[in-house]
N, C-alpha and C positions, 0 to 999 in steps of 0.2 A: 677539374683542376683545383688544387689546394688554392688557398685564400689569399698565399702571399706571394705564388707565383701569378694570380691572376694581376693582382697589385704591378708587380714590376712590369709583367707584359703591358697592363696599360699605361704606366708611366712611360713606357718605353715607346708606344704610339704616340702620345702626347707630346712626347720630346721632340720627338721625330719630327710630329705633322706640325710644331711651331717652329720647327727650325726652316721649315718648305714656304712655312707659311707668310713666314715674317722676310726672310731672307732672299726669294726672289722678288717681290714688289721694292725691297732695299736694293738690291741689283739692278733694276731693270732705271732708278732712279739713276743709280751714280753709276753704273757700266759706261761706255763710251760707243755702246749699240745695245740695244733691246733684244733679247731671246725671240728670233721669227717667226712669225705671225701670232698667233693669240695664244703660243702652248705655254709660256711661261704665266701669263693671266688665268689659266684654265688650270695647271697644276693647284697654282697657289692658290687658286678657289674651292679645289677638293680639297687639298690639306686643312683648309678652316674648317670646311664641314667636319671632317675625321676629327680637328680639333676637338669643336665641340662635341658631339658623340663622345668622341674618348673620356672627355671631361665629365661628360655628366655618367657615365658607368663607371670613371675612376670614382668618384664619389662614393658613387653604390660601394663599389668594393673595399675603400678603406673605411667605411661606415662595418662592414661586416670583419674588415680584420679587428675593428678594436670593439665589434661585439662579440667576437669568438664564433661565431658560424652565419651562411649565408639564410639562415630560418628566421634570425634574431630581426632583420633588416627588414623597415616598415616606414610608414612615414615619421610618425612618432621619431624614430632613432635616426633617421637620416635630417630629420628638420633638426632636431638635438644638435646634430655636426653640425649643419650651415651657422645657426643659430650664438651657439658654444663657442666652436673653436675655428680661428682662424683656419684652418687646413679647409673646412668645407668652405668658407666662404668664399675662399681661394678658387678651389672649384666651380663655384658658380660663377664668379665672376667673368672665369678664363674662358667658360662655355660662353657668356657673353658677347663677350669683345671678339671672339671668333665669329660668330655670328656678323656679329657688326660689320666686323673685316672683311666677308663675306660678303655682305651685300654691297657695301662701297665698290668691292672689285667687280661685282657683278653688274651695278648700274653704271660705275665709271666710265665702263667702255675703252679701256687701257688708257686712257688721258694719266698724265704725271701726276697731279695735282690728286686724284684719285689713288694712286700708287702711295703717295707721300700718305695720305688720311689714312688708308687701311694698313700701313707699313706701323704706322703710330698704336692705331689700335691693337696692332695684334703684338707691336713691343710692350702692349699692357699684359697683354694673356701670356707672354713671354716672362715679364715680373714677376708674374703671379706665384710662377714656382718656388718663390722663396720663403712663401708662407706654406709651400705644401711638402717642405724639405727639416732640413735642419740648419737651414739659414734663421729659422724663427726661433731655437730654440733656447738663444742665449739671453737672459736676462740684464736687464739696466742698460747707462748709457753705452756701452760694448754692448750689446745686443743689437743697435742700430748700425756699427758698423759691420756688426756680422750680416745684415740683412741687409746694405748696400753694396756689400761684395760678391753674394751671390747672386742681387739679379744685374750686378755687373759681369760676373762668370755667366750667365744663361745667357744677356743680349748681345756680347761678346762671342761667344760661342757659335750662337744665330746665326752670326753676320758671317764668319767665317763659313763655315757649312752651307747655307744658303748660298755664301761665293760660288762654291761648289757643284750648286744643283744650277746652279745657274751657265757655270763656264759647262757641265756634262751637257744642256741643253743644247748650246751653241756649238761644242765642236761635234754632235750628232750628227748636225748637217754638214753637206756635204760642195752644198754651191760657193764659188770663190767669195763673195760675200760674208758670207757667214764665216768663213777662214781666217778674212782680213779683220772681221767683228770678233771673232776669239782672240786673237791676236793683240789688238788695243786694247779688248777688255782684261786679258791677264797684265798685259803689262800695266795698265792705268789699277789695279787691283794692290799693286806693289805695297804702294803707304798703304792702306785700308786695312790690307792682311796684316802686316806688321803692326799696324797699331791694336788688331783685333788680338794677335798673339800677344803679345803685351800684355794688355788689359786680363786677358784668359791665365796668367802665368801670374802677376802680379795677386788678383783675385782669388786664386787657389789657393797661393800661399796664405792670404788674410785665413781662410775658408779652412786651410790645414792648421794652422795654430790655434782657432776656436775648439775644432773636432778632435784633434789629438791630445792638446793642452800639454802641460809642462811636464804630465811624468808617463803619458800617454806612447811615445817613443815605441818603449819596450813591446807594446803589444800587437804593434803592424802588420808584425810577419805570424804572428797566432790567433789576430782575429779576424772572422768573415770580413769586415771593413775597411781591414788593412792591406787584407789581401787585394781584395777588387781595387782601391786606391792604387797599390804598384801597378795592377796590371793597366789601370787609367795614363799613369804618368808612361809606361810603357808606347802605347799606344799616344798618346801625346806627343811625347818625341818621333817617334815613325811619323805622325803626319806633320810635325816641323820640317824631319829631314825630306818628307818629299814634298813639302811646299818651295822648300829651298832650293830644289831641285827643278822644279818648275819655272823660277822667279831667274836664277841665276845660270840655266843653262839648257832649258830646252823651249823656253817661250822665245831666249836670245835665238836661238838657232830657228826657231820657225819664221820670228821678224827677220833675219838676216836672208833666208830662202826667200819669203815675199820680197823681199826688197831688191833683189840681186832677179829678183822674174824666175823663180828658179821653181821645181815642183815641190810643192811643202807637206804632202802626202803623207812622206816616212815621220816628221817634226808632228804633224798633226796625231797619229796612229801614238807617238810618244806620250804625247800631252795626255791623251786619251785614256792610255794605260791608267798615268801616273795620279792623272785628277783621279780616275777612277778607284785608283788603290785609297787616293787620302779620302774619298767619299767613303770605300768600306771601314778602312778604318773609323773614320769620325761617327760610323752608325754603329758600328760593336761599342764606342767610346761610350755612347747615349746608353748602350746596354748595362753597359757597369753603372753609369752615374744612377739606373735608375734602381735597380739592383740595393747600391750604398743607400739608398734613401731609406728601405726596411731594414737595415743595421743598426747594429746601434755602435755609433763611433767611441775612440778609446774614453775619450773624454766624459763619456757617460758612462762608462764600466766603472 
């Protein structure tokens, strides 16, 4: 596999397995019912592992993109990245704090307190991507706010998505329990989501006016960067509109069916779709953002 598709495919894991990673122990904290029995602990334990994995071979590979072939790559040139440039140390650290996160959930034993330390840690391995993006790459005192935007876009983004793998967990099952536990946890998710879209939408924007810049415009629609950004905002709005959809008219209908004693089957089979769709979307989403990160935005052209 060429150099830089190997590059996106593991950013594209890494995205992924910190979004599982960080985003159910944040679930399982502020839901209004925990994911049944120990699978939401046991997810988010493998996602660290893959974390780290992913992290320490994404290293390898963008050590070999910016040596021009996988021959070049040795310790020498890969200690050179940690050493040198923020980007590797980015990587190591990320492989870290997974680790870390990792074990906390492991020895916790699902206790909250446990859930809060490793949720913390792995919102560090979560940060991390903004030293391994083009959050890093603006210069002076704007440069700081360009790098507080985007690991506000990443842990934003977590929370949202990790919602996700969290409510898919709960409505899996199938006992009245866990119905009634999907049911208050979408509804009680109302502010959190909201405030995550927010955050997500506000953040972008910061994150679009560094990477385009003031004559950058023009080139949206002609360059690789530009492109994948449409199809992000794209994708962005489809999973607003079926979040909205959820929040305002088929989580009401499955509380109203509970509530009324009534069967909530066909409300639940709804939910099920509908989370399901903004889950596929939100992981093709992670596809493009990882994609834009070997671009190079207008504003560097």
């Amino acid at each position: 596999m060429p150099i830089d598709l190997t590059v996106v495919a593991l950013r594209w894991v890494q995205f992924g397995s910190a979004v599982v990673a960080l985003g159910l122990p944040l679930f399982q904290v502020y839901a209004s019912a925990a994911v049944p029995g120990t699978s939401g602990r046991r997810v988010a334990m493998i996602a660290g592992l893959v974390l780290a994995v992913a992290s320490a071979f994404g290293l390898f590979g963008q050590t070999a993109m910016m040596a021009g072939s996988w021959e070049a790559v040795d310790a020498a040139a890969i200690g050179y990245v940690v050493q040198s440039m923020s980007l590797g140390t980015a990587h190591v650290v990320r492989a870290g704090l997974a680790l870390l996160g990792t074990t906390v959930l492991l020895l916790g034993g699902g206790r909250r307190s446990a859930a809060l330390v490793a949720a913390a840690l792995f919102a560090g391995a979560t940060a991390s991507f903004a030293w391994s993006g083009h959050g890093a790459s603006s210069q002076g005192p704007a440069g700081w706010i360009h790098l507080m935007a985007d690991i506000v876009h990443a842990l934003a983004g977590a929370v949202w998505l990790g919602a996700l793998i969290g409510f898919s967990l709960l409505l899996l099952h199938r006992e009245a329990n866990d119905v009634h536990a999907s049911a208050r946890s979408l509804t009680g998710f109302g502010t959190i989501g909201t405030a995550a879209v927010a955050a997500l939408a506000f953040s972008g924007v910061v994150n679009a006016a560094f990477l385009v810049g003031p004559d950058g415009s023009r080139l949206l629609t002609s360059s690789d960067w530009g492109q994948l950004l449409v199809a992000k905002l794209a994708l962005f709005l489809l999973m607003i509109w079926l979040a909205a959809q959820n929040r305002y008219s088929l989580t009401p209908r499955l509380n109203q069916a509970l509530t009324e004693g009534r069967d909530g089957t066909e409300a639940v089979h709804s939910l099920r779709l509908s989370v399901g769709l903004e889950l596929a979307a939100g992981v093709a989403l992670l596809g493009l953002v990882a994609a834009m990160g070997v671009q190079s935005p207008p504003a560097s052209m």
